[in-house]
C-alpha positions as CSV (number, residue, x, y, z in Angstrom):
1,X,25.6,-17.3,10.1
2,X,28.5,-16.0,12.1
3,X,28.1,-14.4,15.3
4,X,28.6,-10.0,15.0
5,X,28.2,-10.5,11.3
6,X,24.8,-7.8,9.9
7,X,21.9,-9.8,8.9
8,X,21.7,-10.0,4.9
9,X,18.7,-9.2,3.0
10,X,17.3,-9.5,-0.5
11,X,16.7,-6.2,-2.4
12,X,13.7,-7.3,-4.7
13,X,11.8,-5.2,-7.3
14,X,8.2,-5.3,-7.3
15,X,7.7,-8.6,-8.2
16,X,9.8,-10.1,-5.8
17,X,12.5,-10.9,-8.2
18,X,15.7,-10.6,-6.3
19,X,18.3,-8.2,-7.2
20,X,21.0,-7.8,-5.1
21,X,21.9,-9.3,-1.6
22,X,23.0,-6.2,0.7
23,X,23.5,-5.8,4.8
24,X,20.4,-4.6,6.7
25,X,21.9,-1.2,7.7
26,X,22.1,-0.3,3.5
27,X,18.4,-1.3,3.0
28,X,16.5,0.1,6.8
29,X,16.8,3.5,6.3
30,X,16.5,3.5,2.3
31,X,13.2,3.0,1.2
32,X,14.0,2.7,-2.0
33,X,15.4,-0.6,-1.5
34,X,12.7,-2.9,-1.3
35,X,12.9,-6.2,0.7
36,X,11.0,-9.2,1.5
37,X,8.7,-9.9,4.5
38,X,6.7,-12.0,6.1
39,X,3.9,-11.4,8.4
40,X,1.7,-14.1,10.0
41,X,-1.8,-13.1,11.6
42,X,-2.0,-15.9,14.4
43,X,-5.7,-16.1,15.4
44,X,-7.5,-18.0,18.1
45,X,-10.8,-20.0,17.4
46,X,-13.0,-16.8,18.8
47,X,-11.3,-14.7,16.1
48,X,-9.4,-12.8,18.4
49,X,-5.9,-11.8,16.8
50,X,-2.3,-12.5,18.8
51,X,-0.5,-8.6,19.2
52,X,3.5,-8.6,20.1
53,X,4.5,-5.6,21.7
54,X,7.7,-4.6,20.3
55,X,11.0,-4.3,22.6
56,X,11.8,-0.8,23.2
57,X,14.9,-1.9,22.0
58,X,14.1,-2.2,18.4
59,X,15.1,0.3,15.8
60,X,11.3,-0.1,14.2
61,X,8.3,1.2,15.8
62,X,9.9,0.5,19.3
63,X,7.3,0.0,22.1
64,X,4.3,-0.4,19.4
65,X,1.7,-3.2,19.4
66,X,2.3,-5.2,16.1
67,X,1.6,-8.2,14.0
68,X,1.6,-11.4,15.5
69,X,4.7,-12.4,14.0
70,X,6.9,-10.5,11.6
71,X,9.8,-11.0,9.9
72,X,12.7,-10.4,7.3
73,X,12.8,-13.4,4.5
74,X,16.5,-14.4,4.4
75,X,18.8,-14.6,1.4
76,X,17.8,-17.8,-0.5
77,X,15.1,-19.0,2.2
78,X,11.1,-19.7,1.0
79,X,8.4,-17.9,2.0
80,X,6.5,-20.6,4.1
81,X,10.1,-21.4,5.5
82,X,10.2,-18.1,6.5
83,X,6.9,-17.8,8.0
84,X,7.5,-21.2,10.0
85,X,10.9,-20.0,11.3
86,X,9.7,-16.5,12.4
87,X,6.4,-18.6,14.5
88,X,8.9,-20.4,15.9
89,X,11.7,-17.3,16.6
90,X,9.2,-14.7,17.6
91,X,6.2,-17.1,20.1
92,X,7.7,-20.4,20.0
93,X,4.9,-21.6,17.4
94,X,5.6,-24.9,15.5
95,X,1.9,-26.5,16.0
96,X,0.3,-23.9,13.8
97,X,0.2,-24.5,10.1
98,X,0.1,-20.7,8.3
99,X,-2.1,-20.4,5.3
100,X,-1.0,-17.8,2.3
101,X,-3.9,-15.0,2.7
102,X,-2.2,-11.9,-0.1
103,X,0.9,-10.0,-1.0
104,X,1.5,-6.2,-0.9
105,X,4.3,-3.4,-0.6
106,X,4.5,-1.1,2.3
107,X,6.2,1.7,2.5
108,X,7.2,4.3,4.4
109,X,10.1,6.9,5.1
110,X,12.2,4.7,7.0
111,X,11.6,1.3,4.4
112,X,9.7,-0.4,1.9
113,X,8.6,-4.2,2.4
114,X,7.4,-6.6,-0.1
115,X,4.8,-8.3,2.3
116,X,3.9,-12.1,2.0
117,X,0.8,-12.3,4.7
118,X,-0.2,-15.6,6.1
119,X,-3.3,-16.7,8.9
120,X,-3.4,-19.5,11.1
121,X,-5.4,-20.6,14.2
122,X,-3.7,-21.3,17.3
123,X,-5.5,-21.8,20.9
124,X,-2.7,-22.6,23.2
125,X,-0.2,-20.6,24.7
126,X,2.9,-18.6,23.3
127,X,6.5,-18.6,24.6
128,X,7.7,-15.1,22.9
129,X,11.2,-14.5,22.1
130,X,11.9,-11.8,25.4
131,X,14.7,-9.9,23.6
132,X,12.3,-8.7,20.6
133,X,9.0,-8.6,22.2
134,X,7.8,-7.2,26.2
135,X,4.1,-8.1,25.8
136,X,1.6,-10.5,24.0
137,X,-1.6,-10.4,24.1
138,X,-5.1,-11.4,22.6
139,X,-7.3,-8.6,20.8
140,X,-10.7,-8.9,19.5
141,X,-11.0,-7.2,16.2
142,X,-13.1,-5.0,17.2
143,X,-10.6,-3.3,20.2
144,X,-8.1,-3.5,17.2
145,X,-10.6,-1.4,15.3
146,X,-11.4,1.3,18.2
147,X,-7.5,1.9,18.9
148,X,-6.0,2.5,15.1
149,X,-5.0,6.1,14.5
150,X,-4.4,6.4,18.4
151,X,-0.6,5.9,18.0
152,X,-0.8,2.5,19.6
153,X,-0.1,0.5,16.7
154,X,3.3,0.2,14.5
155,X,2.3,2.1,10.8
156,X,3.4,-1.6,9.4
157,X,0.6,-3.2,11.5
158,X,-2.0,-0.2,11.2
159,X,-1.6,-1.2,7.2
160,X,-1.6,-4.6,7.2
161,X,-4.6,-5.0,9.3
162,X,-6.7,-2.7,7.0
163,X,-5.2,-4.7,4.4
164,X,-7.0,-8.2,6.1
165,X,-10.1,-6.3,7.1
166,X,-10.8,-5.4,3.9
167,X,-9.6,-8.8,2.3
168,X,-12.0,-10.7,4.5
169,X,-15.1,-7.9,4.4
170,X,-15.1,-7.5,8.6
């Protein structure tokens, strides 16, 4: 991809079947233009769960604790490939193999995501990408669990951890 030139997305329907290809600034802001994402919940042997803290920078849920590592799905690019290249983009993650764990749509008023959800384990350190992220951290499940609905949490993250919780009975 050229430098200055908008990141391209997928607009899927439900199903993930791919519609149309349009630039990132049609699609955020629309949420009736569905794309594909993929989150990966990066957990150490403990069960404690890696948060990023989002740049104040970005245009979504700036300055919000989030998933471990999130990202768009390019044009053309597979699911796993996309997981694998967002590990490696977001906390410098390549000895971590992510497992498929469930699909789901978010939405809200600003988007809607088609959200491909993987888990892996991972006990070392992280190198996180500085321009997207100010803070990562370890959280037990159960701090994660005393601190939703306090504001602290991106909506995208708030839903996809109830998603899990519920998915694995905790």
């Amino acid at each position: 991809m050229q430098e200055n030139t908008e990141e391209l997305l997928e607009i899927t329907d439900n199903n993930g079947n791919v519609i149309r290809v349009a630039p990132r600034s049609e699609i955020h802001g629309n949420p009736s233009l569905m794309h594909r994402v993929v989150h990966v919940l990066v957990f150490n042997r403990k069960g404690e769960l890696f948060l990023q803290k989002r740049s104040e920078t970005k245009d979504v849920a700036p300055g919000k604790w989030d998933t471990s590592v999130g990202g768009h799905v390019n044009p053309g690019e597979g699911l796993l490939q996309a997981a694998k290249r967002e590990m490696q983009e977001e906390l410098g993650l390549t000895a971590c193999q992510p497992e498929f764990l469930y699909s789901y749509i978010h939405t809200n008023p600003y988007e809607t995501e088609l959200v491909h959800t993987y888990s892996c384990i991972y006990d070392g350190s992280v190198s996180f990408n500085k321009e997207e992220i100010d803070a990562v951290r370890l959280w037990d499940i159960g701090e994660i669990k005393q601190n939703l609905g306090k504001n602290i949490f991106s909506d995208n993250f708030e839903n996809e951890i109830k998603k899990y919780l519920k998915t694995v009975n905790r």
